[in-house]
N, CA, C and O atoms as a printed pandas DataFrame, in Angstrom:
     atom_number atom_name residue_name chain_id  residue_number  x_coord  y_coord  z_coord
0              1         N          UNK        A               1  -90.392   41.271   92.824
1              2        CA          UNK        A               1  -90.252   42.393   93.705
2              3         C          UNK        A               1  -88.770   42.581   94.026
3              4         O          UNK        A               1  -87.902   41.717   94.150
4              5         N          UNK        A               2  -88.683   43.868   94.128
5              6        CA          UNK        A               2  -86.878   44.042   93.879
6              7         C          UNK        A               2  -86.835   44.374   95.709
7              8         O          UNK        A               2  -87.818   44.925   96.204
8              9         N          UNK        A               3  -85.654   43.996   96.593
9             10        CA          UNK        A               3  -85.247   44.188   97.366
10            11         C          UNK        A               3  -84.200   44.946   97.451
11            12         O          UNK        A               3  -83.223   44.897   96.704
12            13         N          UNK        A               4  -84.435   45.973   98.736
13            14        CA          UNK        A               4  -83.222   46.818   98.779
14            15         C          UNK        A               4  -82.481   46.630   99.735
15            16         O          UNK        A               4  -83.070   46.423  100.796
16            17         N          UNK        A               5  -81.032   46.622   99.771
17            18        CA          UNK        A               5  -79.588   46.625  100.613
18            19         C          UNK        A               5  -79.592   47.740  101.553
19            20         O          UNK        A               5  -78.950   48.733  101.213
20            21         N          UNK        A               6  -80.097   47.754  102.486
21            22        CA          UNK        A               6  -79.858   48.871  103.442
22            23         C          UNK        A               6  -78.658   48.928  103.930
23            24         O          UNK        A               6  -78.374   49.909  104.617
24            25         N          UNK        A               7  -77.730   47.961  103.710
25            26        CA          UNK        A               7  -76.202   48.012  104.124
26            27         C          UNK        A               7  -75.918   49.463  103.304
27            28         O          UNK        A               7  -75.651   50.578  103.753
28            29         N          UNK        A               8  -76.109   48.924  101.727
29            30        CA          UNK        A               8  -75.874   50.234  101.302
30            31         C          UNK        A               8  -75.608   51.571  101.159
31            32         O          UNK        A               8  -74.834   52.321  100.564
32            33         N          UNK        A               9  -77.159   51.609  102.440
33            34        CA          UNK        A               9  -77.201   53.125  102.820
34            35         C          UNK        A               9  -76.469   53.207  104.058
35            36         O          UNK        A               9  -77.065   54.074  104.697
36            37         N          UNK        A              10  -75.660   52.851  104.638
37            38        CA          UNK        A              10  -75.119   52.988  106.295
38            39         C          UNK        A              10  -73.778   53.642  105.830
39            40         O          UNK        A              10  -73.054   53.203  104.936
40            41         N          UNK        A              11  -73.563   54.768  106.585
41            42        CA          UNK        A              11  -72.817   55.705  106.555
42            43         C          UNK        A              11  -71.631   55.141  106.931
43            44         O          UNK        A              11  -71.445   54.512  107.973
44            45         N          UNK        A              12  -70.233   55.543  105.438
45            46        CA          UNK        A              12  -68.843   55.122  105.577
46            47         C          UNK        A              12  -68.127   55.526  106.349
47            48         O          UNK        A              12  -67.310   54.682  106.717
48            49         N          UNK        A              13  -68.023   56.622  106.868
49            50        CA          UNK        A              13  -67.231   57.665  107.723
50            51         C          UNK        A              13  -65.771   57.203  108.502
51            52         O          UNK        A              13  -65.811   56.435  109.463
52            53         N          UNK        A              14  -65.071   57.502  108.218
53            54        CA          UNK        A              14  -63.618   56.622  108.696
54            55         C          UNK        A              14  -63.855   57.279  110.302
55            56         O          UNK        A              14  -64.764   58.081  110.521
56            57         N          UNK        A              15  -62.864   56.796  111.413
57            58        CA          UNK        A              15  -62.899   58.034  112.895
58            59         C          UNK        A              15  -62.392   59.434  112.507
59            60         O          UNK        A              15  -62.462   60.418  113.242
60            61         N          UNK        A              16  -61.870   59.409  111.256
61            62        CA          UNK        A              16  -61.050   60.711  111.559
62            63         C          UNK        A              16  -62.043   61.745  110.783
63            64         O          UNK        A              16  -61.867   62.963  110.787
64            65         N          UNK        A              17  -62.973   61.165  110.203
65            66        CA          UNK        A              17  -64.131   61.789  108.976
66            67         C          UNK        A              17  -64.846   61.863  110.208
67            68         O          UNK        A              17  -64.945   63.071  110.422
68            69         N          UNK        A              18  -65.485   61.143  111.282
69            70        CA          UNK        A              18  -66.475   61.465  112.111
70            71         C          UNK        A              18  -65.773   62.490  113.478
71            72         O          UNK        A              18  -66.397   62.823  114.485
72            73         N          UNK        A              19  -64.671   62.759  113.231
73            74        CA          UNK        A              19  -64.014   63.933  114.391
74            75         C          UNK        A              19  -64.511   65.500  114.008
75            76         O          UNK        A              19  -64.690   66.570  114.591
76            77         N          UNK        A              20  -64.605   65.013  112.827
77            78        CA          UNK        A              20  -64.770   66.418  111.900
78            79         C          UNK        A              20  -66.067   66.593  111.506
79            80         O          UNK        A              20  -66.422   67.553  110.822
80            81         N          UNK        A              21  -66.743   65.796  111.864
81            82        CA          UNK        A              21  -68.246   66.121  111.998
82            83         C          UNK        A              21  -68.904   65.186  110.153
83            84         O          UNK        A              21  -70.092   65.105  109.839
84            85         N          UNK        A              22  -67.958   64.752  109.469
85            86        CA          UNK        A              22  -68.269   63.846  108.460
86            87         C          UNK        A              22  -68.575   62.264  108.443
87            88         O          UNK        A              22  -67.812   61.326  108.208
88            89         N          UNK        A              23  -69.687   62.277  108.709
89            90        CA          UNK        A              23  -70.547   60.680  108.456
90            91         C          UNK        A              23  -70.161   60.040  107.141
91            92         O          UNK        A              23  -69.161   59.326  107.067
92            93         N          UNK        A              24  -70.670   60.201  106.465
93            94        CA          UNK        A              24  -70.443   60.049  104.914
94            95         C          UNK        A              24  -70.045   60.627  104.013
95            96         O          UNK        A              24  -70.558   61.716  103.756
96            97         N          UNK        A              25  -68.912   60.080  103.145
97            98        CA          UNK        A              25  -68.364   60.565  102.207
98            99         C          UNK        A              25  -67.980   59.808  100.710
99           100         O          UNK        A              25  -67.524   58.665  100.707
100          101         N          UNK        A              26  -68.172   60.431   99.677
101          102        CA          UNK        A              26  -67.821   59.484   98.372
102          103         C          UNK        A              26  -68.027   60.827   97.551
103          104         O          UNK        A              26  -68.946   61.628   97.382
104          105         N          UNK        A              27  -66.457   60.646   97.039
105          106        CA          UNK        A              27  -66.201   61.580   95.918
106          107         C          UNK        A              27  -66.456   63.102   95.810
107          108         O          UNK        A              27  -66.745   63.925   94.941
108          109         N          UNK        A              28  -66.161   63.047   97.345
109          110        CA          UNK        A              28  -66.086   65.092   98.208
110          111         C          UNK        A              28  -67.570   64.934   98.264
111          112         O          UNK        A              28  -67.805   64.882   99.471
112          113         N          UNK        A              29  -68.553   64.843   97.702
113          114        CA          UNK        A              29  -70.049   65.105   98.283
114          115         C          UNK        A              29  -70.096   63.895   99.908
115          116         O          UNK        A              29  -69.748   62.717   99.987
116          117         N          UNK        A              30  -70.611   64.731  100.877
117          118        CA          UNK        A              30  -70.440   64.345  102.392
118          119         C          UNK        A              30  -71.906   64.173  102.848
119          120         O          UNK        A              30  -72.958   64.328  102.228
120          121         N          UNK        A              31  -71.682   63.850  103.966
121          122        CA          UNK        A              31  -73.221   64.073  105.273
122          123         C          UNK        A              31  -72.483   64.415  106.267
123          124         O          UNK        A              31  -71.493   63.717  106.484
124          125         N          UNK        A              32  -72.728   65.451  107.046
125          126        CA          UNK        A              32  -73.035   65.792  108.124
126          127         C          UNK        A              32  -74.354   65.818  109.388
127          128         O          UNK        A              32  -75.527   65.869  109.017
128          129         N          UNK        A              33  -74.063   65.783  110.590
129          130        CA          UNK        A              33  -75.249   66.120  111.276
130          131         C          UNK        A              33  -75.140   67.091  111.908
131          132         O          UNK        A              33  -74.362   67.378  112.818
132          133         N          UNK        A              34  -75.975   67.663  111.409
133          134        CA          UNK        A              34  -75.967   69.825  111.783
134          135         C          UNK        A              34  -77.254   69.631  112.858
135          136         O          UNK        A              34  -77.901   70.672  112.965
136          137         N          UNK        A              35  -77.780   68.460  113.713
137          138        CA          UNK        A              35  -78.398   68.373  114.575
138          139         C          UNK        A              35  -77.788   68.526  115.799
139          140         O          UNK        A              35  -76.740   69.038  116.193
140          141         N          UNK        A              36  -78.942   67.809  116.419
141          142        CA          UNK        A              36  -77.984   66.888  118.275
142          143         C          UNK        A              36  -78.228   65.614  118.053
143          144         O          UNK        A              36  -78.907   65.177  117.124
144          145         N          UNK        A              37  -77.559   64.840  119.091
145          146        CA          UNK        A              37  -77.599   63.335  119.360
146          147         C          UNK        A              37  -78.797   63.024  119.459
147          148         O          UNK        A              37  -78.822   61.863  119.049
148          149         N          UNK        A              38  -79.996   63.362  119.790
149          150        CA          UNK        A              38  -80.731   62.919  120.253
150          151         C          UNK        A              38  -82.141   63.558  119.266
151          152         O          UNK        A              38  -83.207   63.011  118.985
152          153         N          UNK        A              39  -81.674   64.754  118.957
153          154        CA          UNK        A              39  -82.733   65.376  117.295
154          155         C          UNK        A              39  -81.793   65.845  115.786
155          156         O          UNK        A              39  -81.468   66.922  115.284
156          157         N          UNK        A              40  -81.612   64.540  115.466
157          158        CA          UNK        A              40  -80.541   65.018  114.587
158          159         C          UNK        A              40  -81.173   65.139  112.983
159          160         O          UNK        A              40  -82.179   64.561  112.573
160          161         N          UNK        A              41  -80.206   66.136  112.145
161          162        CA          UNK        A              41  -80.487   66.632  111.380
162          163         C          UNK        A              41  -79.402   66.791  109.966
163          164         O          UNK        A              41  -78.630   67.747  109.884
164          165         N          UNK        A              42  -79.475   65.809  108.995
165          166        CA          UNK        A              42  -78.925   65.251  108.315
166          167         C          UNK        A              42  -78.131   66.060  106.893
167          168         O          UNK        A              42  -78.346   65.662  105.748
168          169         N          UNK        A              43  -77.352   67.048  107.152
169          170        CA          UNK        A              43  -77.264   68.022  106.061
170          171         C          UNK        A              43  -76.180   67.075  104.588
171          172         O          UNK        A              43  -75.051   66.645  104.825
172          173         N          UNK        A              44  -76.707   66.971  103.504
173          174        CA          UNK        A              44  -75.957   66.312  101.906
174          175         C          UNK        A              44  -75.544   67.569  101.754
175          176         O          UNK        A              44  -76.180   68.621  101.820
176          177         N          UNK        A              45  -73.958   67.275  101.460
177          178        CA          UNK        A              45  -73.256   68.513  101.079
178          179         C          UNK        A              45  -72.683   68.362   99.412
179          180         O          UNK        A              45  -72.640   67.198   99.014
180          181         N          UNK        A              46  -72.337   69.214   98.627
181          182        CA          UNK        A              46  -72.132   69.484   97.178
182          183         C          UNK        A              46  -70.956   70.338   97.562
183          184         O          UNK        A              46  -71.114   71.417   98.132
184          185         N          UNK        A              47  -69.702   69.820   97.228
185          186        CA          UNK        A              47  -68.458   70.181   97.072
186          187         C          UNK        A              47  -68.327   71.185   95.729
187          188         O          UNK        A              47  -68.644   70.973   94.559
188          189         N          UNK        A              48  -67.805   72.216   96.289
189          190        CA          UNK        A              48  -67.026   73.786   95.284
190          191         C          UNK        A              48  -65.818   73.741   95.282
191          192         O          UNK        A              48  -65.265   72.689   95.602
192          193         N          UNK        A              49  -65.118   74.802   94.943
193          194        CA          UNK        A              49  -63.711   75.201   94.802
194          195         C          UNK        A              49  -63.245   75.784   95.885
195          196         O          UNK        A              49  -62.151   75.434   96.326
196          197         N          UNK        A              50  -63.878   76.625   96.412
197          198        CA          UNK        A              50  -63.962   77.532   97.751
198          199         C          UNK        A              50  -64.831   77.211   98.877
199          200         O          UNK        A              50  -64.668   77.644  100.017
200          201         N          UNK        A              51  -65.817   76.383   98.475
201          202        CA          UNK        A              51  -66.767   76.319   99.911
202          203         C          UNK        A              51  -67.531   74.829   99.190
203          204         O          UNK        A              51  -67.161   74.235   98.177
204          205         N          UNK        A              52  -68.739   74.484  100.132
205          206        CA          UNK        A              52  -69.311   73.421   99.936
206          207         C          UNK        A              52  -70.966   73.996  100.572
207          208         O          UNK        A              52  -71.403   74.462  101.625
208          209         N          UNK        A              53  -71.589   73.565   98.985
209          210        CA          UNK        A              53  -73.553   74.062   99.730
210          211         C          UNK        A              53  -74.324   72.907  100.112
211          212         O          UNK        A              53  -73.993   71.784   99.731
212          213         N          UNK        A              54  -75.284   73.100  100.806
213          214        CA          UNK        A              54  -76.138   72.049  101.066
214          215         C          UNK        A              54  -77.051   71.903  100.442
215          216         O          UNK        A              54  -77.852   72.807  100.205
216          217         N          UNK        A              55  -77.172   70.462   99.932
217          218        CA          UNK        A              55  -78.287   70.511   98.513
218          219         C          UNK        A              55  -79.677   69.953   99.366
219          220         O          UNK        A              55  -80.795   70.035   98.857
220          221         N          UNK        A              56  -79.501   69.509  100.415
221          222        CA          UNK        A              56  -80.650   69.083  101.859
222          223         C          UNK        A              56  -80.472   68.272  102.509
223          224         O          UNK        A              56  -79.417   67.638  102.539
224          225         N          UNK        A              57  -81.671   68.017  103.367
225          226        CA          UNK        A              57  -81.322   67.778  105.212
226          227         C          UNK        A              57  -82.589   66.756  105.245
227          228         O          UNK        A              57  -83.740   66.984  104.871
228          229         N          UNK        A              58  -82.011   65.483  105.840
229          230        CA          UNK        A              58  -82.782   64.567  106.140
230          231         C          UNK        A              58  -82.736   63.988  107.596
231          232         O          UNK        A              58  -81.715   63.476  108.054
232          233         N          UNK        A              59  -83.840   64.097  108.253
233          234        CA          UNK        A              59  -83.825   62.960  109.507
234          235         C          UNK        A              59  -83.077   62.048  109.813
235          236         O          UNK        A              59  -82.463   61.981  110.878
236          237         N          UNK        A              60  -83.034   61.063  108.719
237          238        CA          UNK        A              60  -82.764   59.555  108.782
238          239         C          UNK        A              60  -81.701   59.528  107.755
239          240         O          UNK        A              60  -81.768   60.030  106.633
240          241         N          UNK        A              61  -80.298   58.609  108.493
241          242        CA          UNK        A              61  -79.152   59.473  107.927
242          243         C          UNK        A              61  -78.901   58.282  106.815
243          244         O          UNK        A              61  -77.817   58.456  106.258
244          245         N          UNK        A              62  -79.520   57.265  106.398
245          246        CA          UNK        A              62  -79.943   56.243  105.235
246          247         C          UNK        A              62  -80.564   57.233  104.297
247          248         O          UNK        A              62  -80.299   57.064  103.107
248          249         N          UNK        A              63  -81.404   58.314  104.642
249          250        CA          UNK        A              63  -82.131   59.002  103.108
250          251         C          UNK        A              63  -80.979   59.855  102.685
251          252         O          UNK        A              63  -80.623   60.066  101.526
252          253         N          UNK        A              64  -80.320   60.425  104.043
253          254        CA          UNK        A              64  -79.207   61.271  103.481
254          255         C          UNK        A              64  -77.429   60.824  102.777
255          256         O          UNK        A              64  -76.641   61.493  102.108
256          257         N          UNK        A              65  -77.357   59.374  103.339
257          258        CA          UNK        A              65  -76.415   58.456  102.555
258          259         C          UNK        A              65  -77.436   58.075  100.973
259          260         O          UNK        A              65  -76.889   58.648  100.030
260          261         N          UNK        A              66  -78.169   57.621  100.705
261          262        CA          UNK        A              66  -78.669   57.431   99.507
262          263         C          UNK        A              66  -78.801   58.917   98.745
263          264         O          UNK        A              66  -79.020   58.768   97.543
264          265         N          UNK        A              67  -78.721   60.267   99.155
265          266        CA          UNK        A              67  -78.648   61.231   98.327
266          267         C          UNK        A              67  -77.390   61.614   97.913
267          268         O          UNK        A              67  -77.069   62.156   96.856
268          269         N          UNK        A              68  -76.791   61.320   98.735
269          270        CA          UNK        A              68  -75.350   61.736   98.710
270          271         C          UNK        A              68  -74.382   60.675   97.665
271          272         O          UNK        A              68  -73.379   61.178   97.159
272          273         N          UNK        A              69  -74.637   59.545   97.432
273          274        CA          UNK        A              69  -74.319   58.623   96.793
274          275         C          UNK        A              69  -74.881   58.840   95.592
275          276         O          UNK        A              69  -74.144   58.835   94.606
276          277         N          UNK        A              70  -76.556   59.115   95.412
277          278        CA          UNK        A              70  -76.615   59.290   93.641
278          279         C          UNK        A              70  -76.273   60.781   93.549
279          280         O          UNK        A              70  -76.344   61.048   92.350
280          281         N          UNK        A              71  -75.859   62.136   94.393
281          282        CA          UNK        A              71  -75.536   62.893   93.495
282          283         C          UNK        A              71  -73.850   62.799   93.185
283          284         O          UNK        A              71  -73.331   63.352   92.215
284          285         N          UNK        A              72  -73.074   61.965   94.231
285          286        CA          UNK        A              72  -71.981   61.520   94.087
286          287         C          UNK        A              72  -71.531   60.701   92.634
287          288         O          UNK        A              72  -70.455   60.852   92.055
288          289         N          UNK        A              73  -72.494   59.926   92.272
289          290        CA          UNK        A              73  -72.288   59.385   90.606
290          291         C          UNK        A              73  -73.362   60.235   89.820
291          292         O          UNK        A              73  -73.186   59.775   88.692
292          293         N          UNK        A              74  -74.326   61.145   89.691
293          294        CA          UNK        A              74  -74.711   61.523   89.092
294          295         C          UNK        A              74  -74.244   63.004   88.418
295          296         O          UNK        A              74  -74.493   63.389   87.275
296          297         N          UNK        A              75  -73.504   63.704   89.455
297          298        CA          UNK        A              75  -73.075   64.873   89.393
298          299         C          UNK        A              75  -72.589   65.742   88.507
299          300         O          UNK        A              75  -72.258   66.871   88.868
């Protein structure tokens, strides 16, 4: 049975990435929380030339660090 690293998924965000509303980041694809503190709402962002779309929005900001990471090497 394979075990998983939830360290893994815990959001890198330097202070100056979380001033700006960026939790996680690797290789321009980000997380944001486009929630509140208390109902938050986990937007994976996909970096452009001009703007950045949201590819989706997770609760739990571990599903949204693990999306953001494989489309970060998969991309």
């Amino acid at each position: 049975m394979e075990t998983i690293n939830l360290k893994k998924y815990e959001p890198n965000g330097t202070k100056e990435d979380i001033e700006i509303g960026i939790l996680h980041n690797l290789n321009g694809f980000y997380v944001s929380n486009e929630g509140t503190r208390k109902n938050p709402n986990y937007h994976v962002w996909i970096p452009g030339i001009t703007h950045a779309n949201c590819d989706s929005a997770y609760n739990e900001i571990s599903l949204a660090v693990c999306r953001c990471n494989y489309l970060a090497k998969n991309h």
